[in-house]
N, C-alpha and C positions, 0 to 999 in steps of 0.2 A: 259486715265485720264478722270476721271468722270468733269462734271462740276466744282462742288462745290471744288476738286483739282485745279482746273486750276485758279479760281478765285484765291485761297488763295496759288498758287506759282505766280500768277501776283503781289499779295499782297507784297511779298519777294522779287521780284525782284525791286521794288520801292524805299523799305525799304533800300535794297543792294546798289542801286543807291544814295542813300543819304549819306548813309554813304561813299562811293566811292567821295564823293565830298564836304563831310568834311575832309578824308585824302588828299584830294586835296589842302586845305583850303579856300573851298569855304566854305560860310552858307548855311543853310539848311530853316533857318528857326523854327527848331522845336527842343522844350526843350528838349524831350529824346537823344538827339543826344550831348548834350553837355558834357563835363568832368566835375563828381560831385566829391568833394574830397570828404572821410567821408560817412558816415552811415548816414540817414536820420533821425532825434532826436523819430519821429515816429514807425519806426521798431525798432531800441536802444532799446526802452522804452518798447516797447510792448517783446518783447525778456526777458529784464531783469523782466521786471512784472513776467514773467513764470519760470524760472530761466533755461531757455534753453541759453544756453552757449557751449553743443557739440551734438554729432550725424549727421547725413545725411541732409545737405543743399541743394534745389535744388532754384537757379536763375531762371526767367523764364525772356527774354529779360535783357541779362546781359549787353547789350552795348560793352564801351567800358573798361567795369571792375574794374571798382573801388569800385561799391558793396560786386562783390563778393568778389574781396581779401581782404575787410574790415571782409567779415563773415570769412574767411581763420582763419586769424590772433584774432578773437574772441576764435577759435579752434573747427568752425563745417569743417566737410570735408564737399567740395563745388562741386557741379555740376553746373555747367552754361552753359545757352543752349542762342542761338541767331539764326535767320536767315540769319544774314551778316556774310559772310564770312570774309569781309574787316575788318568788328568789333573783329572777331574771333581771327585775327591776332594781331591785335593792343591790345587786352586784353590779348593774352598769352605774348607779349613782356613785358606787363606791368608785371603780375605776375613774369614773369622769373628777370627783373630787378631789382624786391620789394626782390628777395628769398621766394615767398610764393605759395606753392602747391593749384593749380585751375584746376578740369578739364574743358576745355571748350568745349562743344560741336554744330558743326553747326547743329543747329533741333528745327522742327514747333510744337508747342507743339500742334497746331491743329490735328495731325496724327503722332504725339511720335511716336520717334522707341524706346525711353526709359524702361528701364525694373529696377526690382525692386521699392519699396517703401522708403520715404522719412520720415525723422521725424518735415522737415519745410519747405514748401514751398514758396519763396519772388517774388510778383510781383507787382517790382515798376511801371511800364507805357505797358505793353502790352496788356494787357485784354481791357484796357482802349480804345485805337485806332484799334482793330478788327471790323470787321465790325459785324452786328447782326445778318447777317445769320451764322456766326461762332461760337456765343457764346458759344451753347450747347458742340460743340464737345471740348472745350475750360473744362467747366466744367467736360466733362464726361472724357477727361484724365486726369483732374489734380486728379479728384477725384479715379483715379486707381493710381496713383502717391503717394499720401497722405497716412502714414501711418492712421491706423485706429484711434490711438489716437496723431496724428499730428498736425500742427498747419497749415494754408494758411494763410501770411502777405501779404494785398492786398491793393495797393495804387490807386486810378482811379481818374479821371479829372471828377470835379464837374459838369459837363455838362452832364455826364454818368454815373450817380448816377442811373438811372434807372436801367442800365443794370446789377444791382446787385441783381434782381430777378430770374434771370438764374440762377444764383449758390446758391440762396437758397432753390429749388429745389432738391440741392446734399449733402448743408452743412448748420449748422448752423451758425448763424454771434453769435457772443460772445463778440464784441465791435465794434463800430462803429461811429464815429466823424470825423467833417469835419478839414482837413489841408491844408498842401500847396506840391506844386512843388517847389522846391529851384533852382534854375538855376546856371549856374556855376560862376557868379562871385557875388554871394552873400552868407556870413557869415549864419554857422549854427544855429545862434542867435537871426539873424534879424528879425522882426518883417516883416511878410510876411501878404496879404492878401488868405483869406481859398478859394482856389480854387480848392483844393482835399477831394478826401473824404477815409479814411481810415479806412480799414474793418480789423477784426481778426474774421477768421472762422474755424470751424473745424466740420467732418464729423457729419452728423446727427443722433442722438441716435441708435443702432442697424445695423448702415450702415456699411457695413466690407467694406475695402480699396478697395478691388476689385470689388466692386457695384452690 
């Protein structure tokens, strides 16, 4: 295992531990780890703008699933990928409980073993907390992932707002304003302060899926 592997399963096994000690009920500390009910009013919105409502959904850090069986039940078929296995589980009991079909998959989207193309790709909080030597390879799967005239819904913590120069190297942004992170016990309503930033990109003129 090359370096740059090892760092980013050090990275997953962290990640794995965290969550391992929220099914514990301990805290972790950190918002992605929380249970969000609901669709984010963000992705919603940006969705209905384009009138994508079915075809191929890929999650990208699906948690503990409540995204993705929200796009389920909109009627895209869902891929959901995660590092945590502990997540993995807890998000297919959730789907199996709801009655709603999710595949979930344990996988780094750093080194996808994923095959085939996507017609939407959703990343609420993982690009966001990668580290920056990772980013590229980040970009350069999603963008084998991404069909050619697909969509990437990209949510990142306003602190890494920067790091959205990587990926327009690969794609175009086509909207982009600043939002929030909802935590789980606040209303999709409430009056939040913008500590996210919320991008809609898709591939850049001429760029076929496969790069």
């Amino acid at each position: 295992m090359d370096e740059n592997k090892l760092q980013v399963t050090l990275h997953a096994l962290e990640w794995e531990a965290r969550y391992c000690k929220r099914a514990a009920g301990q805290g972790t500390g950190n918002s992605f780890l929380k249970k969000i009910d609901g669709l984010d009013a963000d992705f919603a919105e940006a969705l209905s703008k384009r009138g994508l409502r079915h075809g191929r959904l890929l999650e990208i850090g699906a948690g503990l699933g409540d995204q993705a069986v929200h796009y389920a039940r909109m009627g895209f078929e869902v891929t959901a990928t995660e590092v945590s296995g502990t997540a993995i589980v807890q998000a297919s009991a959730l789907a199996s409980r709801l009655g709603v079909r999710v595949s979930f998959v344990n996988d780094n989207i750093l080194f996808s073993r994923l095959e085939g193309v996507f017609d939407v790709i959703a990343d609420r909080g993982c690009y966001t907390v990668l580290p920056r030597d990772f980013l590229e390879d980040y970009a350069r799967n999603t963008a084998r992932l991404l069909a050619t005239e697909g969509y990437m819904l990209l949510k990142t913590d306003r602190k890494s707002e920067d790091k959205l120069a990587v990926l327009q190297r690969h794609f175009e942004v086509l909207d982009c304003f600043y939002s929030h992170y909802r935590k789980g016990y606040q209303k999709a309503d409430e009056s939040l302060s913008e500590n996210a930033v919320f991008t809609v990109l898709r591939h850049r003129a001429g760029r076929c899926a496969t790069g």
